[in-house]
N, C-alpha and C positions, 0 to 999 in steps of 0.2 A: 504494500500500500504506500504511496507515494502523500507525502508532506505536501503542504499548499507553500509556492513562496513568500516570506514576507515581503512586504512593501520596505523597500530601499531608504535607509538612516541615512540623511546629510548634516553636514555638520553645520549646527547652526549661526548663520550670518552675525549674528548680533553680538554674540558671544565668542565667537571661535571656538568652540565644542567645554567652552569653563563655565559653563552652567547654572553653579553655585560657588560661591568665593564665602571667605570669613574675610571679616572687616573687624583690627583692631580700634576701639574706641579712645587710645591714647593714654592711657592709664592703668593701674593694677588693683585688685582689688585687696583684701586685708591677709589674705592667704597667698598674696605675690603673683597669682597667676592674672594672665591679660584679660583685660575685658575685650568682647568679640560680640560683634551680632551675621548672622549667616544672612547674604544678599544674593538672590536670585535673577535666574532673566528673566525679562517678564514675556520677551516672544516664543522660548519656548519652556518655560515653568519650570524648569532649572536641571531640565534632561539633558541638556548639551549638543539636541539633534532635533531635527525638524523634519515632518515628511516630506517624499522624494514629490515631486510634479510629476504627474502626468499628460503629457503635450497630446492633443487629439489634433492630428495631421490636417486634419476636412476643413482647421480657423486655422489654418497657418496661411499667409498672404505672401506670395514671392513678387517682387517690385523687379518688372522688366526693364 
C-alpha cells in the first residue's frame, strides 16, 4: 500500500526557517538567570515553513 505524498515545506520568507527566537529582556533575575520572552513569526506561527504553491498552468499569461 503506497503513502499519499505530503504537500512540499518551504522555508518561510519572513523568517528564514527561525520560526521562534528567545529574546533577552536585558536583565537577571534574583537567581542570576536571564530574563527571556519567546517571539514568534506571525506568517507562519513559528513552524519555520510555509506551504508549497500550487501554480494551475490554465492562469498563467505568456506576454509575446
Amino acid at each position: 500500500m503506497t503513502q499519499p505524498t505530503p504537500a512540499l515545506a518551504r522555508v518561510c520568507r519572513h523568517c528564514d526557517g527561525f520560526g521562534s527566537v528567545k529574546v533577552t529582556l536585558g536583565g537577571r533575575d534574583r537567581h542570576g538567570h536571564l530574563r527571556t520572552i519567546t517571539a514568534h513569526c506571525k506568517a507562519c506561527h513559528g513552524t519555520g515553513t510555509t506551504r508549497g504553491r500550487r501554480f494551475d498552468s490554465a492562469t498563467w499569461e505568456v506576454a509575446a
